[in-house]
Backbone as CSV, one residue per row, in Angstrom:
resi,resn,N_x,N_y,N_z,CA_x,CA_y,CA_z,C_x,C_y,C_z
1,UNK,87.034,105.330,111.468,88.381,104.990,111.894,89.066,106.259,112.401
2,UNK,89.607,106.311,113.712,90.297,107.499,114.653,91.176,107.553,113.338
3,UNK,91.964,108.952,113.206,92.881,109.388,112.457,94.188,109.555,113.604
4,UNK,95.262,108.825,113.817,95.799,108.478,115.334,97.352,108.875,114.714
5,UNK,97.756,109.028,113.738,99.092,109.412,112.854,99.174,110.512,112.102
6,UNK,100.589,110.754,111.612,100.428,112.007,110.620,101.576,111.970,110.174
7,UNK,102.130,112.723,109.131,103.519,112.775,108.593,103.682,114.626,108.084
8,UNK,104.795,115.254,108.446,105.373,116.092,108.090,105.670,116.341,106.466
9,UNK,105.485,117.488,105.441,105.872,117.113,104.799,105.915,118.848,104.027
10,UNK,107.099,119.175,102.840,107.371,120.507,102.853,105.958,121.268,102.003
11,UNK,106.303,122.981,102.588,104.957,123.652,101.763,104.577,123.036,100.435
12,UNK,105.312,123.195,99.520,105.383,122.899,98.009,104.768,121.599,97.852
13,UNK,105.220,120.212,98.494,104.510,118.974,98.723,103.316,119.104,99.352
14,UNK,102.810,120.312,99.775,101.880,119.970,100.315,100.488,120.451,99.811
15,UNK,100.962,121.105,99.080,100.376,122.400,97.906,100.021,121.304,96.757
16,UNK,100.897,120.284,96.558,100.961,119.457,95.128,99.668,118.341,95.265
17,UNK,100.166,117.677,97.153,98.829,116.721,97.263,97.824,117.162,97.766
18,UNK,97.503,118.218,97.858,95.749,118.916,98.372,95.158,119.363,97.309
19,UNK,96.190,119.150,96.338,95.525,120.033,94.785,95.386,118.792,94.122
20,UNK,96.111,117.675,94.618,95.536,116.328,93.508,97.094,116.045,92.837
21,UNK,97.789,116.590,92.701,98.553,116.545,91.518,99.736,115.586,92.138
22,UNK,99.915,115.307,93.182,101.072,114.397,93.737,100.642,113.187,94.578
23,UNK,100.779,111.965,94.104,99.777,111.295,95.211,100.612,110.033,95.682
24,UNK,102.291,110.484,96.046,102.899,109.846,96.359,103.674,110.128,96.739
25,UNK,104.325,109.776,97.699,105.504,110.248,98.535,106.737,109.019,98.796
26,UNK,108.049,109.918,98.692,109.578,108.477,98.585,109.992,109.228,99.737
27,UNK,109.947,107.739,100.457,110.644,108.353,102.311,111.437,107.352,102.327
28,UNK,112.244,107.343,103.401,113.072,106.995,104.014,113.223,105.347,104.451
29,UNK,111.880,105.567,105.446,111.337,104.364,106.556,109.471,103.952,105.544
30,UNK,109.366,102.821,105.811,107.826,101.998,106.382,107.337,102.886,107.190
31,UNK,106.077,103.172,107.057,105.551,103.707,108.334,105.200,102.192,108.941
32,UNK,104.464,102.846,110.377,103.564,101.519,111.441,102.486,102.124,111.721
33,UNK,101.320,101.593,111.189,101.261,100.421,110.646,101.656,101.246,108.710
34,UNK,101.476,100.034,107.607,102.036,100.141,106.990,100.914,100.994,105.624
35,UNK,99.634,100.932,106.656,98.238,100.933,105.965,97.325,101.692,106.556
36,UNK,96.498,102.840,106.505,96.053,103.631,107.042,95.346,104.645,106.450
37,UNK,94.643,105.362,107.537,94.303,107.054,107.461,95.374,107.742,108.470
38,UNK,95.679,108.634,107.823,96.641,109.463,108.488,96.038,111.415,108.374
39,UNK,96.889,112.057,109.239,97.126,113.608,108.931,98.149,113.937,108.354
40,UNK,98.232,115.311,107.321,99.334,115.490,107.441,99.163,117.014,107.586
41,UNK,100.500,117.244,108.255,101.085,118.640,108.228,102.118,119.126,107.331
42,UNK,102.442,120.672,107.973,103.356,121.394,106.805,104.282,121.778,107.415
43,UNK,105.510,121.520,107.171,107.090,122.103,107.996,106.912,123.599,108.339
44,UNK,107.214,124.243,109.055,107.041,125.819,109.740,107.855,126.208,108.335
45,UNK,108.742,125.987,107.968,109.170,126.791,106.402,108.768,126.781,105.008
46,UNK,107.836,127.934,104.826,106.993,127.674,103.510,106.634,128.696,103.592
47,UNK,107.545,129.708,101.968,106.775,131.073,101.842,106.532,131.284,100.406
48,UNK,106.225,132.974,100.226,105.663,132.912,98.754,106.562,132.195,97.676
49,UNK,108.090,132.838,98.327,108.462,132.701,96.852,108.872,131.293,96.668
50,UNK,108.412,130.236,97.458,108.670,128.839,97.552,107.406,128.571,96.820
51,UNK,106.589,129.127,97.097,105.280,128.739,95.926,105.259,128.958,94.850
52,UNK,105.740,130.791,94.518,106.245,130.953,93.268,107.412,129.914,92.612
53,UNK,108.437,129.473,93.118,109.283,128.221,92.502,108.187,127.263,92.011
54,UNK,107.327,126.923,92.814,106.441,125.739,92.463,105.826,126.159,91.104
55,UNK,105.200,127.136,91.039,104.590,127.451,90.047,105.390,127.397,88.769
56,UNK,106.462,128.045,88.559,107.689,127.819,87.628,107.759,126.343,87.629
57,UNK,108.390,126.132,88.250,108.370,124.571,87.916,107.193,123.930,87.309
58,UNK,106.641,123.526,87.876,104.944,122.990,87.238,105.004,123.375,85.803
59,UNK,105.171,125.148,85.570,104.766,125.335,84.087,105.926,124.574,83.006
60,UNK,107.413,123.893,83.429,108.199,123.481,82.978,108.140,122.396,82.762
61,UNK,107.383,121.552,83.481,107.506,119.760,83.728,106.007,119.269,83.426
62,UNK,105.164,120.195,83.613,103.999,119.775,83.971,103.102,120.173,82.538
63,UNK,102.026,119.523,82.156,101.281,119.645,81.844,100.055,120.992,82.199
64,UNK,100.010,122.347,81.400,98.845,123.231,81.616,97.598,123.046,82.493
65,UNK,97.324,121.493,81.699,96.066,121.332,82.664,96.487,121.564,83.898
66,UNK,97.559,121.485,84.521,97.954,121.058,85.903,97.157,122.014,86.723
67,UNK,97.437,123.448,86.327,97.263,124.707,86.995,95.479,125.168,87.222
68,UNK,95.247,123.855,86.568,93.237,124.066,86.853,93.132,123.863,88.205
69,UNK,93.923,122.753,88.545,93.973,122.266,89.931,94.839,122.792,91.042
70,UNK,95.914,123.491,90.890,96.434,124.541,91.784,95.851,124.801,92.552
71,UNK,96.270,124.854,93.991,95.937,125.743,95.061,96.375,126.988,95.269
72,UNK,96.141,128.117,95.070,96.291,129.633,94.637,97.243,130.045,96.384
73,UNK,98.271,130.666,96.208,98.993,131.703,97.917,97.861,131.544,98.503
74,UNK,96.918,132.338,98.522,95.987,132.671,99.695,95.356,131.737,99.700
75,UNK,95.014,130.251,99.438,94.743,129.701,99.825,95.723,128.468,100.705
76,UNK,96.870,128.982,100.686,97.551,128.128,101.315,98.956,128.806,102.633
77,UNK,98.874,130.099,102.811,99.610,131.195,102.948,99.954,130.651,104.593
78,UNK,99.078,129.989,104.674,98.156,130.393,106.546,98.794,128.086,106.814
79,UNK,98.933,127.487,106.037,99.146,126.311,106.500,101.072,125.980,107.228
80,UNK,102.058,126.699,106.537,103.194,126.473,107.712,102.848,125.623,109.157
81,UNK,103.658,125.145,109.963,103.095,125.062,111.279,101.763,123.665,111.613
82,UNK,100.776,123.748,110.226,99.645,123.573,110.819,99.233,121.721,109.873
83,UNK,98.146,121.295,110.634,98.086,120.041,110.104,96.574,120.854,108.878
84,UNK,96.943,120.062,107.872,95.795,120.587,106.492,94.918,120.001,105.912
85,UNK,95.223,118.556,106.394,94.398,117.341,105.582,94.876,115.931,106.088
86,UNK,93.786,115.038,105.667,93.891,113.749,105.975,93.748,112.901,104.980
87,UNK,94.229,111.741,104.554,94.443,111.039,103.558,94.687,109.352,104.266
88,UNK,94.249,108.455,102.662,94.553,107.529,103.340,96.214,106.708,102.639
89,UNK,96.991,105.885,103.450,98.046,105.728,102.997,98.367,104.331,102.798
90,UNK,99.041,104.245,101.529,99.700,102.229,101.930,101.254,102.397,101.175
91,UNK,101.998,102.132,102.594,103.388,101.881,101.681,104.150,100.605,101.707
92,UNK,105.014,100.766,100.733,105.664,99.988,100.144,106.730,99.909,99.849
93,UNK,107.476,98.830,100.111,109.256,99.142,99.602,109.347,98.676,98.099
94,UNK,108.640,99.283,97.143,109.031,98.716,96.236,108.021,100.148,95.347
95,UNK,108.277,100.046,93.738,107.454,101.200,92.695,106.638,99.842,93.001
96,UNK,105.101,100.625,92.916,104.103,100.183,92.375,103.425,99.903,91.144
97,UNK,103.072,98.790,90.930,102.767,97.953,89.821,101.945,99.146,88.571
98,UNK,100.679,99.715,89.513,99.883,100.430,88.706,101.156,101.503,87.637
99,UNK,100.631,101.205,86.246,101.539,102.260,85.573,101.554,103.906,85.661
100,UNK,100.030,104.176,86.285,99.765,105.511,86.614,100.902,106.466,87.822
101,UNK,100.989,105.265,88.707,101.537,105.659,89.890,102.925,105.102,89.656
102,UNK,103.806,104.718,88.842,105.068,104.780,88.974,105.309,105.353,87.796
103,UNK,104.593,106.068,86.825,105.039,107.562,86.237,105.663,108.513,87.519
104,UNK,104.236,108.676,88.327,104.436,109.606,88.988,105.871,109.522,90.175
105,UNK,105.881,108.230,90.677,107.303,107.271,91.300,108.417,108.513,90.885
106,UNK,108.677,107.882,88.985,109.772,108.146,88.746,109.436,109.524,88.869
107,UNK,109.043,110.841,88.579,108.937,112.063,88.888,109.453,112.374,90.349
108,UNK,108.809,111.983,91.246,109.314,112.245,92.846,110.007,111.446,93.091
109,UNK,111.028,110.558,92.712,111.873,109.989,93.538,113.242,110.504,93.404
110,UNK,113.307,110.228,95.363,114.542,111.230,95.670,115.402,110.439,96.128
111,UNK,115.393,108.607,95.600,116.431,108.221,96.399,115.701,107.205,97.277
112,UNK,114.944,107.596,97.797,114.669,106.420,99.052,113.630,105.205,98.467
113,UNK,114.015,104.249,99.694,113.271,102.613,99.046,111.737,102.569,98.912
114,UNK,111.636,103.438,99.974,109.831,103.077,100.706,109.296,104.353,99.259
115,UNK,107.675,104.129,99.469,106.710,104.729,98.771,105.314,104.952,99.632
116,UNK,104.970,105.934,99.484,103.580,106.078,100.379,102.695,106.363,99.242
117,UNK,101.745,105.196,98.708,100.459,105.705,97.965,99.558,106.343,98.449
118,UNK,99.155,107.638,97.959,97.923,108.851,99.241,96.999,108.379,98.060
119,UNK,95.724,108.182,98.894,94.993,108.217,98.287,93.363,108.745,99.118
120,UNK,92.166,108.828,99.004,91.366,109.645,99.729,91.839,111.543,99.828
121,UNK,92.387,111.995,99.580,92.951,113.283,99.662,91.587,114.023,100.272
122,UNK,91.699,114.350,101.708,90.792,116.042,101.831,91.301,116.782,102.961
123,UNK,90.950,117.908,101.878,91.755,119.043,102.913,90.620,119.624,104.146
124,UNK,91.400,119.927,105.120,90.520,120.261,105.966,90.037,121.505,105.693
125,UNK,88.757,122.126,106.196,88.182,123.404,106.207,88.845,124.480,106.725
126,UNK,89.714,124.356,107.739,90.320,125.056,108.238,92.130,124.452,108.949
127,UNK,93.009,125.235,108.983,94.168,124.368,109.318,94.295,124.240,110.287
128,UNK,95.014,123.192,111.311,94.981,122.906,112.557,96.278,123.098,113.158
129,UNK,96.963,124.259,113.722,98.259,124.265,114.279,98.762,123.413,114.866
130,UNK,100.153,122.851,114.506,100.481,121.320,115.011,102.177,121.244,114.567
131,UNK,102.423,121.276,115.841,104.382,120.848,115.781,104.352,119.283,114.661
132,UNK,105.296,119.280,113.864,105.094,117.950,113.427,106.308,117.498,113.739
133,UNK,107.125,116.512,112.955,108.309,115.584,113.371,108.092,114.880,111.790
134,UNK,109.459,113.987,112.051,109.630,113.211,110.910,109.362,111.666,110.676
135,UNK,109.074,111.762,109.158,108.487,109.967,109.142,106.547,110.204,109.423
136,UNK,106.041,109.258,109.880,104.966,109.254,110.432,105.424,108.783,111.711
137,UNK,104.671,110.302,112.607,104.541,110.326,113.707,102.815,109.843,114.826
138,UNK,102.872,109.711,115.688,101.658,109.832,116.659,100.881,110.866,117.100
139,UNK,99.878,111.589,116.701,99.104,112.520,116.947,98.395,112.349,118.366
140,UNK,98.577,113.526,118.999,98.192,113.255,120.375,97.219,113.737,120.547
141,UNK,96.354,112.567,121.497,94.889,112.189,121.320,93.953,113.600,121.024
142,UNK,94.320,115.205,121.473,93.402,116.062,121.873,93.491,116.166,120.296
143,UNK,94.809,116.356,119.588,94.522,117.093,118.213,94.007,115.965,117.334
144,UNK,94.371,114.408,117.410,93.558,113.683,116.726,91.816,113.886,117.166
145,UNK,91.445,114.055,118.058,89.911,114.329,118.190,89.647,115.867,117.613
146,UNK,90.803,117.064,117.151,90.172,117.966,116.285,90.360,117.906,114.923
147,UNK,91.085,117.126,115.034,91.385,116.596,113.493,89.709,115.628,112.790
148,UNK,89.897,114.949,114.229,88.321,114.352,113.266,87.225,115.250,113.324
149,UNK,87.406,115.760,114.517,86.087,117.155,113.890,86.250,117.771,112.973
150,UNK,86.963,118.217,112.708,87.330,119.354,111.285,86.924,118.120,110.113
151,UNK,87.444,116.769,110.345,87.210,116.124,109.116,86.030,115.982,108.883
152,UNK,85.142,115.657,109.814,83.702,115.554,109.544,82.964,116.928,108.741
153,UNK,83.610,117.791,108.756,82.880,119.117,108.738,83.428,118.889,106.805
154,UNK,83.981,117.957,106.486,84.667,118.608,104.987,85.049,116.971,104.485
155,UNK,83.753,115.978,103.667,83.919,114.601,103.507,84.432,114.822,101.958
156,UNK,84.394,115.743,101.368,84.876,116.101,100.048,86.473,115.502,99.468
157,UNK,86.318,114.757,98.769,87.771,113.658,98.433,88.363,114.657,97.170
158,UNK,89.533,115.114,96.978,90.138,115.396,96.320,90.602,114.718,95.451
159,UNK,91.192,113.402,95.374,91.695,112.788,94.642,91.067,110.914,95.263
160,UNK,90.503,110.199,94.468,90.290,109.161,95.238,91.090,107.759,94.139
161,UNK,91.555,106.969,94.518,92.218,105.871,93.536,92.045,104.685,94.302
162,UNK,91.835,103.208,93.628,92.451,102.543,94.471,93.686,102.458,94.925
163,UNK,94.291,101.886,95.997,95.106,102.032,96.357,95.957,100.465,96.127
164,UNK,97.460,100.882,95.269,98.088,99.675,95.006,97.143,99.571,93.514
């Protein structure tokens, strides 16, 4: 399946779902379609000491184990700007039934109706520089065809669940 979409989303969020530890997102809008593989990218603003916050935080809210799964600065220093991974998505205007995933609901919710369950999580091998936009957007055709190359090169699932 072409990977033909993508959604924007900040360093710290993005650090949380490539490491496993966030596998849901509270937006705004439905994407279209409502069900998918998607990309995502990282807002051009994302630096250390936004990671360092993350890290503080985590050790406050989070469970120790958490930090097994961390993605370390240098491994994430270089994504700003760039698309990092592909995942697959199903949202919903409503918390989801599973009790696993509306723990996590109530943790990230900021307010909005919709929910994006990620599930499939893999990061790409390398990051792919890419203007993003808001919501889920349309990836244009050249970077969706390097997006699936890079994906092929790295079938490794980070986090896999059913979805819903």
């Amino acid at each position: 399946m072409p990977i033909a979409n993508a959604f924007t989303c900040t360093g710290a969020y993005a650090v949380l779902i490539m490491s496993g530890l966030k596998r849901v997102e509270n937006r705004s809008c439905l994407p279209v379609p409502a069900r998918g593989r998607c990309a995502m990218s990282v807002s051009k603003k994302f630096c250390r000491r936004e990671y360092e916050d993350l890290v503080v935080w985590l050790a406050e809210h989070c469970d120790p184990s958490a930090f097994a799964h961390l993605l370390k600065w240098d491994d994430v220093q270089s994504w700003p700007g760039c698309i990092v991974g592909t995942m697959d998505y199903d949202a919903m205007d409503r918390i989801p039934g599973n009790t696993t995933l509306a723990g996590e609901c109530r943790i990230w919710n900021e307010g909005y109706p919709n929910w994006w369950i990620l599930s499939n999580i893999r990061r790409l091998p390398t990051p792919i520089p890419c203007r993003g936009s808001v919501g889920m957007w349309r990836l244009p055709l050249k970077l969706s065809a390097e997006v699936e190359r890079r994906f092929a090169k790295n079938r490794d699932i980070i986090f896999q669940e059913e979805l819903r």
